[in-house]
N, C-alpha and C positions, 0 to 999 in steps of 0.2 A: 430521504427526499432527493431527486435527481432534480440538479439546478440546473447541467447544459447537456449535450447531446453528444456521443460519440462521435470521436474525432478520428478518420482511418488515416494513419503516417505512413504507412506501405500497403499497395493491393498490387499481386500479378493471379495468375495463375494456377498459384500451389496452397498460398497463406493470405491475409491475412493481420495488418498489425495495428490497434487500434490503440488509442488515449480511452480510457474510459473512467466516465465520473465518476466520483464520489455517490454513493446512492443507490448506485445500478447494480442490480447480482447478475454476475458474469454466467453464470449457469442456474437451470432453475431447481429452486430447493424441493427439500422433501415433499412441503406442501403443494408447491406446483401453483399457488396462485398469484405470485406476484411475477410481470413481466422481468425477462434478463436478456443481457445480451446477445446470450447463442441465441435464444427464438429472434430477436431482431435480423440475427444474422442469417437467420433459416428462411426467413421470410424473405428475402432479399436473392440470397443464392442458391436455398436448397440443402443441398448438401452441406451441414459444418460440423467439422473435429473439434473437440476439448483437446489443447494441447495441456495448460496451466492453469491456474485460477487467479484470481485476486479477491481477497473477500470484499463485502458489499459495498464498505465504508473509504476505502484502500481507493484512492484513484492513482490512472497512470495508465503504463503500456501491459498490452494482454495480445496472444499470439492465439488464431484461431487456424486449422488445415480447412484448405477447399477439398485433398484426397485424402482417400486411406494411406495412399505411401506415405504423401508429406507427412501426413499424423504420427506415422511409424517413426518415422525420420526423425521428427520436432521432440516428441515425445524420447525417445531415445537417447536424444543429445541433452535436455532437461536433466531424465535420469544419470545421465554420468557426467553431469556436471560443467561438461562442456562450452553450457549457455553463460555470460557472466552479467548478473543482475543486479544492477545498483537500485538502492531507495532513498528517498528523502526524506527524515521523518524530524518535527519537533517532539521534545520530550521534556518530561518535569523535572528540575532542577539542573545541575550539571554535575554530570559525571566526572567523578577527580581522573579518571582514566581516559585520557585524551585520545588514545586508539588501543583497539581491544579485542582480542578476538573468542568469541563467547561459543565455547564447544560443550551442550549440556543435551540430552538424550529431551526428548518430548513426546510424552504419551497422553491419550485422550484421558479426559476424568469422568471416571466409570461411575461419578456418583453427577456430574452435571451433564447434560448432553450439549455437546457442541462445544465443550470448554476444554482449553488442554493445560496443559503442566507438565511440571521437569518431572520426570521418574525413571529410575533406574532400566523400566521395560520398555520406554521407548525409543525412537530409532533415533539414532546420530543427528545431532543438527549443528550445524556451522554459521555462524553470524561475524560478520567482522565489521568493528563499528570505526567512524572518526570524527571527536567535534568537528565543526566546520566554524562554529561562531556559538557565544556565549554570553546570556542575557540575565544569568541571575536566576530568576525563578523558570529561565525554560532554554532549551539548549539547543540547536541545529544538527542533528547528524546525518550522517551520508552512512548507508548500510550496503554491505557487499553481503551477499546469502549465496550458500557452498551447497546448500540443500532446499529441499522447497517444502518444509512441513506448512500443517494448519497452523496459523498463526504465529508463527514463526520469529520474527522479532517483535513482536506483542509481548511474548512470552517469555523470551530473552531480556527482553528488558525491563519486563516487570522482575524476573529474576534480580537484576541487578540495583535494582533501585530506582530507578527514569524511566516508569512507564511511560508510553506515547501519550499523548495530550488526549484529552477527552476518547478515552478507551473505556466504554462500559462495564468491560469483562476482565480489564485486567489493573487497568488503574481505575480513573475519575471522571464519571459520565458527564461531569459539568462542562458547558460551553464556556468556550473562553473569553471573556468581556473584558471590555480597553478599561472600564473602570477598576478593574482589578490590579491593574499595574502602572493606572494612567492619576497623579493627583489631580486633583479641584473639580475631574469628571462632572460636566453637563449634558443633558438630554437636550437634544434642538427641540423647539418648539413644536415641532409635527411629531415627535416622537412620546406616547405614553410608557411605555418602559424600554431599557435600553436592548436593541436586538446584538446577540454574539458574533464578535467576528471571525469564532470558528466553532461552528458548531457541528463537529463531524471529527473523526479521527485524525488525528495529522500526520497520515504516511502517504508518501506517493512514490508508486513507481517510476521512475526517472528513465531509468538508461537499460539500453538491454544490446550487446554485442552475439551474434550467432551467424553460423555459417548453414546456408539451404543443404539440401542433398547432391546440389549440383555445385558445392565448393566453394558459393557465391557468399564472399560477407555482409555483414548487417550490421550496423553499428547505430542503433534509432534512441531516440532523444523525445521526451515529456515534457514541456516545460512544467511548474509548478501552478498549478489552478490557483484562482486570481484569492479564494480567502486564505490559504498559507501564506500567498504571497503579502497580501493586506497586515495579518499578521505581523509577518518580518518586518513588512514595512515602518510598522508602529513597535514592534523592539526597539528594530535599530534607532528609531528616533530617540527612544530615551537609554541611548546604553550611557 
């Protein structure tokens, strides 16, 4: 479910660089009936490139081309790495390994569709993680990624132990409720059962540094959507 609306952090002439919610498919899926981003953006401008994705759940920054060259461009520098991609994600428990860099091959699983995992036959993937803060049962990390597979630190981190916080597919679909980590928990009186104050995955795109075609740098900035932020907020209150 999309709670707010794309938020565009840079537009000229070539690209393109949006915030986008939680909820929203960046591009549209197989099925084709659920609205995404590019159509929004097609409708708007016309012409628009897939440079990158973010899957549905994932909010943050997403780079789209207005031309083919930019496409060419944007795309190219993605592929070699050039682009440098920070995330912010909470995750279950805490990792003893305080920074980390997580180099494990990721290939699709040929028995689920859409789901992937470590396997010998798939391609390189580079994740390098850092606590940021540690709450006990759930843990703040900032993620650098060296490569742009499907699910990519989902994957990695369910490897390791601290899947992302409500991850359907690779950890624990359940939303995360204050009564869960909060004692003597009350419902206010207008409330018949208590609503999650995160009920969605909790990765977000944060930071994205890249230079145009024309040499120009880019150093753009996400803040954290207000339920991670809610979240943290009610951590930090009982660290």
């Amino acid at each position: 479910m999309v709670k707010s609306s794309p938020e565009i952090l840079i537009e000229n002439d070539h690209f393109i660089v949006l915030n986008k919610p939680s909820g929203l498919l960046s591009i549209p899926d197989r099925e084709g009936k659920e609205f995404s981003l590019k159509q929004m953006l097609q409708e708007k401008f016309g012409q628009i490139f897939t440079v990158h994705r973010l899957d549905r759940d994932t909010s943050g920054i997403i780079v789209f081309a207005k031309d083919e060259e930019t496409h060419k461009y944007l795309s190219q520098a993605f592929e070699e790495r050039t682009v440098e991609k920070y995330y912010l994600g909470i995750v279950n428990g805490v990792p003893p390994e305080k920074k980390m860099t997580i180099d494990e091959p990721i290939a699709e699983n040929t028995t689920k569709r859409g789901v992937m995992l470590i396997h010998q036959r798939g391609k390189q993937s580079i994740t390098d993680y850092e606590v940021l803060e540690e709450f006990g049962k759930f843990s703040l990390l900032r993620f650098r990624i060296h490569t742009g597979r499907t699910h990519q630190i989902r994957v990695h981190m369910q490897h390791v132990g601290h899947p992302i916080v409500v991850d359907a597919l690779y950890g624990d679909a359940n939303p995360i409720l204050v009564s869960s980590f909060k004692r003597n928990y009350n419902l206010s009186k207008s409330e018949e059962e208590e609503r999650p104050i995160l009920g969605r995955l909790g990765l977000h795109a944060e930071r994205l540094r890249f230079k145009d075609a024309q040499g120009n740098e880019y150093a753009v900035e996400a803040p954290l959507p207000k339920d991670m932020r809610a979240l943290l907020q009610q951590l930090r209150k009982r660290k």
